[in-house]
C-alpha positions in Angstrom: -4.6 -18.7 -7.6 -4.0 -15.7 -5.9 -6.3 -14.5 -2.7 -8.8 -11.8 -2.5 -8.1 -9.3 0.2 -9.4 -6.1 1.3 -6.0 -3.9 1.1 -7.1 -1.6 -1.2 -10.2 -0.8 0.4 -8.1 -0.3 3.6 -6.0 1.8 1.8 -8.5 3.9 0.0 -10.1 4.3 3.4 -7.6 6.0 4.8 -8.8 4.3 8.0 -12.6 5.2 7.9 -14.4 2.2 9.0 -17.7 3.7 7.9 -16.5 4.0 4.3 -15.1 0.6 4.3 -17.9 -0.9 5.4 -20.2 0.8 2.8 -18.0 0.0 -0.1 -18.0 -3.6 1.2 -21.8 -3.5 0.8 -21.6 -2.1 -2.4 -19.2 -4.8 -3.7 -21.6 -7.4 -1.9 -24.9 -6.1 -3.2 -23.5 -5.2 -7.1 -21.0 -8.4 -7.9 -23.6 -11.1 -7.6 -25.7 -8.8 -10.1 -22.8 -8.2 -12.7 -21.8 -11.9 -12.3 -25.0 -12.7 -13.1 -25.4 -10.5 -16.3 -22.2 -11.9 -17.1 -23.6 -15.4 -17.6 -26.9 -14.6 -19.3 -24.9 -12.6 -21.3 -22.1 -15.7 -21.9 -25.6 -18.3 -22.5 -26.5 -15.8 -25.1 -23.6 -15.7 -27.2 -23.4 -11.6 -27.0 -20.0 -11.5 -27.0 -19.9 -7.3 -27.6 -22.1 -7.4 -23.8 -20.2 -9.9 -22.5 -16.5 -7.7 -23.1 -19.3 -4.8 -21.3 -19.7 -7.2 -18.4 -16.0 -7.9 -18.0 -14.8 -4.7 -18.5 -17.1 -3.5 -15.6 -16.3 -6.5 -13.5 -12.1 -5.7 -13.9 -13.3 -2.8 -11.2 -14.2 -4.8 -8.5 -11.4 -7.6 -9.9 -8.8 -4.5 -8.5 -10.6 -3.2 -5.5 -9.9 -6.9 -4.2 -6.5 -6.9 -4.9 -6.1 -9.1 -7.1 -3.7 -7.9 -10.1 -2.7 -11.2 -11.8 -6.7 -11.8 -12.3 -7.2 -8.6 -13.4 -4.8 -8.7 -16.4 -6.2 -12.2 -17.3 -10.0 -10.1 -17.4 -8.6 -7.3 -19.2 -7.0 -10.4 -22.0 -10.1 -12.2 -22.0 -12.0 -9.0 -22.5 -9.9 -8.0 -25.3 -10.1 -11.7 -26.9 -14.1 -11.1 -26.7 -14.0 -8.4 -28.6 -12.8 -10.5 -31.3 -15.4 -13.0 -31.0 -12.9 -15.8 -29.2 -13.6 -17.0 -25.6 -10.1 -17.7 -25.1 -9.5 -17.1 -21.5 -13.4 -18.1 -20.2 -12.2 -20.2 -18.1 -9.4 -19.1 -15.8 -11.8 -16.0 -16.4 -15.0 -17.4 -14.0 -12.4 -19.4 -12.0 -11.5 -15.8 -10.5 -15.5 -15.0 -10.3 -16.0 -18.2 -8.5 -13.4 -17.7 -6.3 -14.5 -13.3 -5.6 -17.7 -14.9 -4.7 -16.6 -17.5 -2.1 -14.8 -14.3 -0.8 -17.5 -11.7 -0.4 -19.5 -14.6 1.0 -17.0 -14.7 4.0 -17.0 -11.2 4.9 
């Protein structure tokens, strides 16, 4: 599975540590929440808010670089959107493993 990194916050940065560090934040503070509407969503069945959930989550899914996971998010949102969890599991395999991350930092 590929690693989470901060390179395109670095980039987008253009070098501004301030910025960086408030995006940081803001990745820290809203991921647990979306994660979390993710899975009441999932326990639901409400596939229609669960595609929602993914589609916001593919955002923060690029901002940490990591571009094989997000076209797996942007499969497993379309296959939602057609009632079939195909993909659910690879899927929160890569939420697991942006949460370990943004725990470390």
């Amino acid at each position: 599975m590929e690693e989470p990194n901060l390179s395109y916050v670095y980039n987008m940065s253009g070098g501004n540590k301030e910025f960086e560090q408030k995006l940081i934040g803001i990745m820290k503070k809203e991921f647990p929440e979306e994660k979390q509407e993710y899975f009441d969503n999932m326990a639901a069945n409400n596939f229609s808010d669960v595609a929602k959930n993914v589609h916001k989550l593919k955002h923060k899914i690029i901002i940490l670089g990591l571009e094989k996971s997000y076209a797996l998010a942007a499969s497993y949102e379309d296959n939602l959107l057609k009632d079939s969890v195909e993909g659910k599991e690879d899927f929160e395999a890569v939420l697991q493993n942006m949460t370990n991350f943004l725990d470390s930092l």
